[in-house]
N, C-alpha and C positions, 0 to 999 in steps of 0.2 A: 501611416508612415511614421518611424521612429523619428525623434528628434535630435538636434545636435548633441543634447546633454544627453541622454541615453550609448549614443553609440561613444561617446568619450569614456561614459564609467564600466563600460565592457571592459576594457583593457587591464582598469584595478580590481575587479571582480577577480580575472581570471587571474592577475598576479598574488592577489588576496590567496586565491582559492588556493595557487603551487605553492605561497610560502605555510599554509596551515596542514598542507601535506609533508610538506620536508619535516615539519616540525614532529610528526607524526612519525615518519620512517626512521628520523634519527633518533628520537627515543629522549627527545627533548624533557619528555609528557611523563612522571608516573606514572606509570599502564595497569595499577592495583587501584590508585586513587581515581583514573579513569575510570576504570570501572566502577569502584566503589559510588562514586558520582553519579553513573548511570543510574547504578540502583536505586541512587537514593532519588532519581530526579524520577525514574518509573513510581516509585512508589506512590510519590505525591504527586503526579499525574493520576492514577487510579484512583486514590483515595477522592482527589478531585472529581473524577467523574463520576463516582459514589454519589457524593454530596450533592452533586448540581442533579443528578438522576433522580432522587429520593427529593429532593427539593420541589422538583419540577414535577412527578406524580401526586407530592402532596397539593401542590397547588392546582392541577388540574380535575384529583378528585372537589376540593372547595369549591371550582369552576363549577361541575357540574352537579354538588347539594348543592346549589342557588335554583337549578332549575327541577325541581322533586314535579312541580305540576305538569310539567310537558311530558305527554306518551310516552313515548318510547324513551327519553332521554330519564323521563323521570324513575322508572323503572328501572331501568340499570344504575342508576344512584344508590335508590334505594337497598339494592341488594351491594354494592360495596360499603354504604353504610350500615350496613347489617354484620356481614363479614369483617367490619372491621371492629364495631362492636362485641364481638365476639369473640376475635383474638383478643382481646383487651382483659377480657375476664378473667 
């Protein structure tokens, strides 16, 4: 069940929401710089998710050279640390 404070800011949401339209249709906004902005906010988004991706494999292969001694798990270590050894060269 929503509460009282919820259904009060319904009202500035949706008035929030028609005045950042108006502003939009009338041409309030450089529409080059908007774009331009976009682009730049995609870029470092991606780049971002680069980073945290690459980040986050390195640190998972580290994960799993701690466990070389266990079967199966050790075995597939061991051939990305081979593989990666060997780009290296």
């Amino acid at each position: 069940m929503p509460s009282k404070r919820t259904k009060s800011k319904d009202p500035d949401y949706e008035k929030l929401g028609r005045m950042v339209s108006a502003i939009y249709e009338f041409g309030y906004i450089d529409k080059k710089k908007l774009y331009l902005m976009s682009f730049v906010k995609g870029l470092f988004a991606g780049l971002g998710g680069v980073i945290g991706a690459t980040i986050l494999a390195a640190l998972i292969i580290w994960v799993l050279s701690l466990f070389s001694s266990v079967p199966l798990i050790g075995h597939f270590s061991e051939k990305v640390r081979s593989t990666i050894e060997t780009s290296q060269q």
